[in-house]
FITORMI-374629 format. One line per field, with one value per atom (N, C-alpha, C): residue number from 0; residue in one letter; atom name; x, y, z. Coordinates in nm, 3 decimals. Each point is the difference from the previous one (the first is absolute). Layout:
// residues N
mike = [NUM  ...]
torlo = [a  ...]
nudren = [CA  ...]
xx = [X  ...]
yy = [Y  ...]
zz = [Z  ...]
// end
This chain:
// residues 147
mike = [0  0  0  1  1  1  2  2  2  3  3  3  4  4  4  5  5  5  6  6  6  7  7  7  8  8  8  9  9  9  10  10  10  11  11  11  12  12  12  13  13  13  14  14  14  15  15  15  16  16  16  17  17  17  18  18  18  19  19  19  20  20  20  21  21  21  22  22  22  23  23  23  24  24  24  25  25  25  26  26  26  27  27  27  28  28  28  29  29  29  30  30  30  31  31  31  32  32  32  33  33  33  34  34  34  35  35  35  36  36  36  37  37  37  38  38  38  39  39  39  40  40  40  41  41  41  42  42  42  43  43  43  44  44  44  45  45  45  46  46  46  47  47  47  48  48  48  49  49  49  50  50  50  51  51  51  52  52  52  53  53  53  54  54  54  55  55  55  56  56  56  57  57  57  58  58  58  59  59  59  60  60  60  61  61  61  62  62  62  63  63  63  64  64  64  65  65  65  66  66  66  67  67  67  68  68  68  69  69  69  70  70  70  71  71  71  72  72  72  73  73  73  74  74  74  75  75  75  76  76  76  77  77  77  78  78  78  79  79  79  80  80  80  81  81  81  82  82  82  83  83  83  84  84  84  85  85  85  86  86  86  87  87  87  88  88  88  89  89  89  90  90  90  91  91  91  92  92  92  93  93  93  94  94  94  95  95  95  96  96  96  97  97  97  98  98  98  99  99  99  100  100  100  101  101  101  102  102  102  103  103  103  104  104  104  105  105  105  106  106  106  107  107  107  108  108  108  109  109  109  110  110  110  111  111  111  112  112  112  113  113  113  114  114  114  115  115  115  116  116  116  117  117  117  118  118  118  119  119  119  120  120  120  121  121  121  122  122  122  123  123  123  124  124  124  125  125  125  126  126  126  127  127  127  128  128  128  129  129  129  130  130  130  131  131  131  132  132  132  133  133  133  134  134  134  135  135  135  136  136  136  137  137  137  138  138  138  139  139  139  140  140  140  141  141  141  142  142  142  143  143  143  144  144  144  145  145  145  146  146  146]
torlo = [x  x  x  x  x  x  x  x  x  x  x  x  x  x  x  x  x  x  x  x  x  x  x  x  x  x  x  x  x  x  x  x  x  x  x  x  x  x  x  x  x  x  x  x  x  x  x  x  x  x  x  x  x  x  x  x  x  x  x  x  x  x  x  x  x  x  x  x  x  x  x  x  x  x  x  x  x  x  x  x  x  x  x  x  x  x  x  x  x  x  x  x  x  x  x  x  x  x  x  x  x  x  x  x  x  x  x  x  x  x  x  x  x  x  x  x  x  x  x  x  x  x  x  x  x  x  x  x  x  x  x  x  x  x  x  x  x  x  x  x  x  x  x  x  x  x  x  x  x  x  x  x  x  x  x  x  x  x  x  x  x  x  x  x  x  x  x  x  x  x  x  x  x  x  x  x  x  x  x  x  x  x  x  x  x  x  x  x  x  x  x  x  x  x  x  x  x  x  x  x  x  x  x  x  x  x  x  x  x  x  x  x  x  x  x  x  x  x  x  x  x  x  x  x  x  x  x  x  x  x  x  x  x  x  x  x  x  x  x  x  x  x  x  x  x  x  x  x  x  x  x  x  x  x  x  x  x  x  x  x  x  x  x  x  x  x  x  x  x  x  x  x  x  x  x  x  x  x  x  x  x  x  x  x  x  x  x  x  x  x  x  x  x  x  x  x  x  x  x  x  x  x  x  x  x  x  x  x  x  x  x  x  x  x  x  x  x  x  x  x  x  x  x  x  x  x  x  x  x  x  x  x  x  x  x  x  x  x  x  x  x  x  x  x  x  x  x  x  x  x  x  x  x  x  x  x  x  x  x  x  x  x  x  x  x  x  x  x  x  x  x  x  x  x  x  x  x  x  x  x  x  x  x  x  x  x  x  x  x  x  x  x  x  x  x  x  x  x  x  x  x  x  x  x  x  x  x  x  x  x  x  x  x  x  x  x  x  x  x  x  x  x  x  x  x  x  x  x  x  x  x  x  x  x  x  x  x  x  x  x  x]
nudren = [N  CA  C  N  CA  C  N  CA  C  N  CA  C  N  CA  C  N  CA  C  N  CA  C  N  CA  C  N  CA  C  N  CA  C  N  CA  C  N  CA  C  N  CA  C  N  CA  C  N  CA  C  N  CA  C  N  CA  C  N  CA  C  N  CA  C  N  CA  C  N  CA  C  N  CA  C  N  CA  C  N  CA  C  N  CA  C  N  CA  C  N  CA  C  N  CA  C  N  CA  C  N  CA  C  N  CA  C  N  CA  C  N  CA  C  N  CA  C  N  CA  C  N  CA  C  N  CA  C  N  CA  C  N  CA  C  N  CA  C  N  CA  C  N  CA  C  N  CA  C  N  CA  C  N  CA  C  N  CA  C  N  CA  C  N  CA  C  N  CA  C  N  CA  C  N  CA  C  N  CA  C  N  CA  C  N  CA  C  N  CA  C  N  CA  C  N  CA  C  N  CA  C  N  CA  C  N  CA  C  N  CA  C  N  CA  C  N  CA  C  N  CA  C  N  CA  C  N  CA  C  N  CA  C  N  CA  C  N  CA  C  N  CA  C  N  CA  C  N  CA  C  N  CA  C  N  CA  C  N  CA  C  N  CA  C  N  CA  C  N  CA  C  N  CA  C  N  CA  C  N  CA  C  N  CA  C  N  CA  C  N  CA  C  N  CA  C  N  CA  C  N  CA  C  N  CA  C  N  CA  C  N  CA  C  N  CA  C  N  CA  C  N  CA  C  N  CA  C  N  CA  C  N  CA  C  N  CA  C  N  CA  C  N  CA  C  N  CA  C  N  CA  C  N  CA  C  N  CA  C  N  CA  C  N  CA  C  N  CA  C  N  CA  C  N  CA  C  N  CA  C  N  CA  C  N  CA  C  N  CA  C  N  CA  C  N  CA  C  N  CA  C  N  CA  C  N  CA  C  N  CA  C  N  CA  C  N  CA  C  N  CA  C  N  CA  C  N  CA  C  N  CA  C  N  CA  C  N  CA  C  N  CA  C  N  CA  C  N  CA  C  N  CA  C  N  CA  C  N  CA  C  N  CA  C  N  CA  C  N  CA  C  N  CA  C  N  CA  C  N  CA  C  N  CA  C  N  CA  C  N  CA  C  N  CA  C  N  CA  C  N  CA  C  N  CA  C  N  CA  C  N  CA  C]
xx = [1.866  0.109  -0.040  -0.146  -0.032  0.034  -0.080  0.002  0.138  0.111  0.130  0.007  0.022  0.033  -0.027  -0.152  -0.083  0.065  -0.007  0.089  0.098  0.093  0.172  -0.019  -0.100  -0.063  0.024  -0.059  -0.131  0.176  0.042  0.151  0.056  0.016  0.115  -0.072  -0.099  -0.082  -0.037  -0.019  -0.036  0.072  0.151  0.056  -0.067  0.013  -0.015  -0.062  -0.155  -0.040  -0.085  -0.023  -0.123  -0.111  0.019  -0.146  -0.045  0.015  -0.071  -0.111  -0.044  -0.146  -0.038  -0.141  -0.017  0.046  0.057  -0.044  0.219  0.100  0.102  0.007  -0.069  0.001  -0.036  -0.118  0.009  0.066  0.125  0.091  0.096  0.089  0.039  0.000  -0.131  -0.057  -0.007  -0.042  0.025  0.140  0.119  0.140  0.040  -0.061  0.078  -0.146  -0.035  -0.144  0.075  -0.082  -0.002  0.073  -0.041  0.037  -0.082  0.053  -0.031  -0.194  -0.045  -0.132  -0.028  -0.103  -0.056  -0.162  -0.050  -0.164  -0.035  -0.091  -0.070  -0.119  -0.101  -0.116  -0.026  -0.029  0.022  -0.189  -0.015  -0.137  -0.096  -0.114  -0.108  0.027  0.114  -0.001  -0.098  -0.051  -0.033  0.018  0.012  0.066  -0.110  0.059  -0.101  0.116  0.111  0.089  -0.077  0.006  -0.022  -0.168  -0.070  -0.201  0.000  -0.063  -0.075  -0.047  -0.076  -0.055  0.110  0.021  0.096  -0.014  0.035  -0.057  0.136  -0.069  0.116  0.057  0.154  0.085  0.004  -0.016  -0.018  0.135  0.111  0.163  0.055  0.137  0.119  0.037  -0.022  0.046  0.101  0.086  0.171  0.068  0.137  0.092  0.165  0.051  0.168  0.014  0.011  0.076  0.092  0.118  0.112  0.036  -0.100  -0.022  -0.112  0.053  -0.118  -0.031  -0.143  -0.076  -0.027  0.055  0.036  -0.148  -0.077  -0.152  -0.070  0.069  -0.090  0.170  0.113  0.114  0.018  -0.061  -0.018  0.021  -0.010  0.011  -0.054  -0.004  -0.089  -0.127  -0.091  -0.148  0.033  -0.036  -0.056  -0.143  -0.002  -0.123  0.014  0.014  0.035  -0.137  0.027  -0.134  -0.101  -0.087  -0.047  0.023  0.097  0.000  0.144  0.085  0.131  0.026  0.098  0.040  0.176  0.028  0.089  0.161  -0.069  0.123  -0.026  -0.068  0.020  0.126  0.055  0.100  -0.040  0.137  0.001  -0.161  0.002  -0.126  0.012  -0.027  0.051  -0.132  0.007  -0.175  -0.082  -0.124  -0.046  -0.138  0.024  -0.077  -0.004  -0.090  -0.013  -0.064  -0.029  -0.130  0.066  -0.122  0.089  -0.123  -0.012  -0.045  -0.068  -0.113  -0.034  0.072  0.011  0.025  -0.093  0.064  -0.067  -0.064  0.067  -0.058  0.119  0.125  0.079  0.104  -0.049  0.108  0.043  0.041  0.053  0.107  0.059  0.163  0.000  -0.109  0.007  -0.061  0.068  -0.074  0.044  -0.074  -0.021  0.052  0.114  0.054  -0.082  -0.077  -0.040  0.103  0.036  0.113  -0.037  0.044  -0.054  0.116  0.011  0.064  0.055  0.140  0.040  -0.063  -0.105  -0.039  -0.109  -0.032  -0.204  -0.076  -0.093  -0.103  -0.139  -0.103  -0.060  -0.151  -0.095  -0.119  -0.083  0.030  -0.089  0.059  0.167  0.034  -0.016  0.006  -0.029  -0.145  -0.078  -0.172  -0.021  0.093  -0.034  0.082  0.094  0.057  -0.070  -0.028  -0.058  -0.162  -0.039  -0.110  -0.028  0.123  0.075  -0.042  0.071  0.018  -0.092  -0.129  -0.093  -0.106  0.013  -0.093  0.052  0.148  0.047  -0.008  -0.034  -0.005  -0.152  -0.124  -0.152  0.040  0.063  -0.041  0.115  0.143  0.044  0.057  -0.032  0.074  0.101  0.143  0.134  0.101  -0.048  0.083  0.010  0.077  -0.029  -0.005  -0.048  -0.014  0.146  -0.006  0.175  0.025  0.129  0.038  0.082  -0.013  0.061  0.128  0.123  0.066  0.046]
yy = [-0.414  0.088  0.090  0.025  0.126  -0.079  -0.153  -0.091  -0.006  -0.011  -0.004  0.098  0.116  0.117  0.037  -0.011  0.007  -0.090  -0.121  -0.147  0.111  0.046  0.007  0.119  0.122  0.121  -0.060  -0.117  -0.007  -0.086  -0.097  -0.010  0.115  0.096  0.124  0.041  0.037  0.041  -0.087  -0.099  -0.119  -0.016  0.025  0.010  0.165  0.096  0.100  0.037  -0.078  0.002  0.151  0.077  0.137  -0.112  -0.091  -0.024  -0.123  0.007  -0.144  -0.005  0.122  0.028  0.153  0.040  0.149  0.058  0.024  0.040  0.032  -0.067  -0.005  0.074  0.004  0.056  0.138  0.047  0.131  0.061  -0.062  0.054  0.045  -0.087  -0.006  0.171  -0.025  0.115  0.132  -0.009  0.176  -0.025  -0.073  0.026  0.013  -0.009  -0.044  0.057  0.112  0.046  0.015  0.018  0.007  -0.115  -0.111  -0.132  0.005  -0.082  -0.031  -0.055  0.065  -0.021  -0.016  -0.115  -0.031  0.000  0.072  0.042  -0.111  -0.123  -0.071  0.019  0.057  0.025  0.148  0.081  0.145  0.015  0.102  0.075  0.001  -0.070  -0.002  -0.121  -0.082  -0.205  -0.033  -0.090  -0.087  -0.115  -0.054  -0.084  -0.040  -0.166  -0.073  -0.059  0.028  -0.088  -0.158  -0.074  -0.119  -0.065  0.143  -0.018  0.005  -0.073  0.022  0.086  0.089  0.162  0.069  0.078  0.084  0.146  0.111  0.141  0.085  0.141  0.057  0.075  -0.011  0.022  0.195  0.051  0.118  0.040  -0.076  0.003  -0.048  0.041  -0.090  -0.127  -0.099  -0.127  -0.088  -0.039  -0.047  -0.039  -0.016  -0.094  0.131  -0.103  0.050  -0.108  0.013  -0.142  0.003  0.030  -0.046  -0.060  -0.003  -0.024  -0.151  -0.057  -0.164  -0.008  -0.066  -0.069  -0.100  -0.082  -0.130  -0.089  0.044  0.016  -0.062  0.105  -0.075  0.021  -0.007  -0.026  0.143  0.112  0.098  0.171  0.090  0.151  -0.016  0.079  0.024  0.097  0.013  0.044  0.119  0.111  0.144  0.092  0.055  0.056  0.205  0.058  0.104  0.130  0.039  0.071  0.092  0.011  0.067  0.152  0.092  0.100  0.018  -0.133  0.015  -0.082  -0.011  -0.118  -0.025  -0.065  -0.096  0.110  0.139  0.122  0.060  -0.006  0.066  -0.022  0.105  0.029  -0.074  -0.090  -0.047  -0.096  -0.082  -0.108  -0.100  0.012  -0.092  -0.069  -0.119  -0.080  0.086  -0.028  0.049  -0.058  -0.126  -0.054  -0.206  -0.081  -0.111  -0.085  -0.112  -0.083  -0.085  -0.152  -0.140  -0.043  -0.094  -0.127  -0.087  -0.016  -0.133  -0.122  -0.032  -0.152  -0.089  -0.081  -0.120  0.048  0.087  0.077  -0.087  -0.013  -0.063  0.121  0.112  0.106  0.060  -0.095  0.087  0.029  0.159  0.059  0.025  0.061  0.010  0.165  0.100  0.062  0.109  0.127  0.099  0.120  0.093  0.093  0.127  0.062  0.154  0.129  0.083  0.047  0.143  0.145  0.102  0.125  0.105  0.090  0.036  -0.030  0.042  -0.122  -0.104  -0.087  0.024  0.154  0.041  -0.045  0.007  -0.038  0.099  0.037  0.124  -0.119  0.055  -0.069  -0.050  0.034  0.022  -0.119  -0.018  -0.088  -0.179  0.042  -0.129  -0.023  0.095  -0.051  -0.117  0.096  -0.080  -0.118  -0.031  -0.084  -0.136  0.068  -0.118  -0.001  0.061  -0.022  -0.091  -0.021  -0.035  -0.189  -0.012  -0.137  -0.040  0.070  -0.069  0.006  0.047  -0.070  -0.134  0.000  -0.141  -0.115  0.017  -0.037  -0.058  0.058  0.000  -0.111  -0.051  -0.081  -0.126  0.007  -0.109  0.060  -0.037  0.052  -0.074  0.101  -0.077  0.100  0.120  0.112  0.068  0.014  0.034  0.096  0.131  0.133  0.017  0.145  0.020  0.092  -0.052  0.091  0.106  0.103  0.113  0.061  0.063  -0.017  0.180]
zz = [-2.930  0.038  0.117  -0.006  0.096  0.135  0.037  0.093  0.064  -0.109  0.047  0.055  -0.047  0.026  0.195  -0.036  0.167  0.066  -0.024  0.097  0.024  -0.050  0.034  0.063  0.001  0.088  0.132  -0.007  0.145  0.066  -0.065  0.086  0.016  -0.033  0.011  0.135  0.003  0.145  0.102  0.006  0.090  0.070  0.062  0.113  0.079  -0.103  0.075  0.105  0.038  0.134  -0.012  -0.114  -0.020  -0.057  -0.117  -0.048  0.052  0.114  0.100  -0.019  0.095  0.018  -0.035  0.028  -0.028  0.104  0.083  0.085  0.022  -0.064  -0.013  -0.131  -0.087  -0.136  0.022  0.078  0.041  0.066  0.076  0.088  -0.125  -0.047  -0.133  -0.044  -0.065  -0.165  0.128  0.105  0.090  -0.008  0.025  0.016  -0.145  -0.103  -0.118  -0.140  0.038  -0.107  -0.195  -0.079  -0.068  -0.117  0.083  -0.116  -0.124  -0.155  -0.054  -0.024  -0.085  0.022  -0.110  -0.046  -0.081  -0.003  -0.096  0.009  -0.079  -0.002  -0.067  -0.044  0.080  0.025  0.033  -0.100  0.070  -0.015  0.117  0.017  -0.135  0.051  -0.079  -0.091  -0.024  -0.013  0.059  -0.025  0.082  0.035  0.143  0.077  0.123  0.017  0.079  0.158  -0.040  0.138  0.004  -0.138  0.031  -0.025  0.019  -0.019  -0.122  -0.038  -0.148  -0.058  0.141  -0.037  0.000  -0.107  0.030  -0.036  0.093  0.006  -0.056  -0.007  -0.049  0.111  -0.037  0.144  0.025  0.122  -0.002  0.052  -0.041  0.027  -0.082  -0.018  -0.093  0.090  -0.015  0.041  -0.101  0.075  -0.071  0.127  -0.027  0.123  -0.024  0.096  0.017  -0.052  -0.146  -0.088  0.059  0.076  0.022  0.124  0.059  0.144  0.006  0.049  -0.056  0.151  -0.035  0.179  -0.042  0.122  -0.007  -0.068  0.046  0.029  -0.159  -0.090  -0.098  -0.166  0.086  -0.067  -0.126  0.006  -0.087  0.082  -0.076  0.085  0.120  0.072  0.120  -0.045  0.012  -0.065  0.082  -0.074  0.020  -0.015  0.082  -0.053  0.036  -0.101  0.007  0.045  0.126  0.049  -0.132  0.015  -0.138  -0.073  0.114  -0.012  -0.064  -0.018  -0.021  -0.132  -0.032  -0.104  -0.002  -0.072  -0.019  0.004  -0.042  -0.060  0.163  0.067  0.120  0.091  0.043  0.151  0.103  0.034  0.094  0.048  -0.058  0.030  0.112  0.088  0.110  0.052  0.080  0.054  0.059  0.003  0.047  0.101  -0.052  0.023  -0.080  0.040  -0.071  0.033  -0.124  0.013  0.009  0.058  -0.016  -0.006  -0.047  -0.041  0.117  0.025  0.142  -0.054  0.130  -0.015  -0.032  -0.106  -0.042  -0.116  -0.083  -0.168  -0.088  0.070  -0.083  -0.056  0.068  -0.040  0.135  0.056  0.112  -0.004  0.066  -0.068  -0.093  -0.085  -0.129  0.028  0.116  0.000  -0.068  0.001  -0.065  0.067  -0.021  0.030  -0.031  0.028  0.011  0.053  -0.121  -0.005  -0.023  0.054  -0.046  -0.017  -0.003  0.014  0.178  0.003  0.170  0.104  -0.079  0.100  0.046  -0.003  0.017  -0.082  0.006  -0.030  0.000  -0.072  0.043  0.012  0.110  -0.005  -0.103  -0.080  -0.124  -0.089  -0.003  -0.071  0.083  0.142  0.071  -0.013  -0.028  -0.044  -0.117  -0.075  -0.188  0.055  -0.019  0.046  0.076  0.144  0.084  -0.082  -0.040  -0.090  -0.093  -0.088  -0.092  0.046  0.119  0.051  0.082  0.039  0.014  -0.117  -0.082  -0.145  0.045  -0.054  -0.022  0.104  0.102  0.139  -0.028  -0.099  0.074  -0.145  -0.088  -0.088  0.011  0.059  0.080  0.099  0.124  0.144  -0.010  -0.047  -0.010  0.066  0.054  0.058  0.088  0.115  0.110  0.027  0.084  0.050  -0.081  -0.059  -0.007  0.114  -0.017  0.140  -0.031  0.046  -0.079  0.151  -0.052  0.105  0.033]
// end
């Protein structure tokens, strides 16, 4: 039922032309903030993005269940800066990861989302910190680019 459910999501949005790519999806969520959010993985889970090793997340990580990427047919992945969470004002990008090519997850990327769209140094440390652990045990992630 859940499968259905997502299938008939991902048609309702698939003309719309926001969840193409990231980069259309962040245009989107700044014109349109505070969608539907779902926390799967909240701070201190632990999670591997696919590695076997898997660390504990120093963020709430979850998707815009209602919002599907084409990418891997499910939410669009979030990752909520560490100083904020899911009840915070106005959460808009702030930033995001993707995947190298040739991991098999490409477009499967990762939205970094914070309060107003800032970001404070400290949370882009843990963070990009975050993804080169995961980087030194499979290199599957590229610089994020923060915007």
């Amino acid at each position: 039922m859940k499968l259905l459910l997502e299938n008939w999501r991902g048609y309702l949005n698939e003309d719309e032309g926001y969840n193409k790519d990231v980069e259309s999806m962040i245009s989107f969520l700044k014109d349109n903030p505070n969608q539907k959010i779902n926390i799967d993985s909240p701070k201190g889970s632990e999670k591997g993005f696919g590695n076997k090793t898997k660390i504990p997340l120093p963020f709430d990580y979850g998707e815009y269940s209602e919002i599907i990427n084409p990418a891997d047919k499910m939410g669009w992945d979030l990752i909520i800066a560490p100083s904020y969470n899911e009840k915070s004002d106005n959460l808009q990008p702030a930033g995001y990861v993707r995947y190298k090519e040739g991991t098999g997850k490409e477009g499967n990327d990762k939205i970094i989302i914070s309060k107003n769209g800032t970001i404070n140094e400290k949370d882009k440390q843990i963070i990009t910190d975050y993804f080169k652990i995961l980087n030194s045990v499979d290199d599957r992630f590229e610089d994020i680019r923060w915007l």
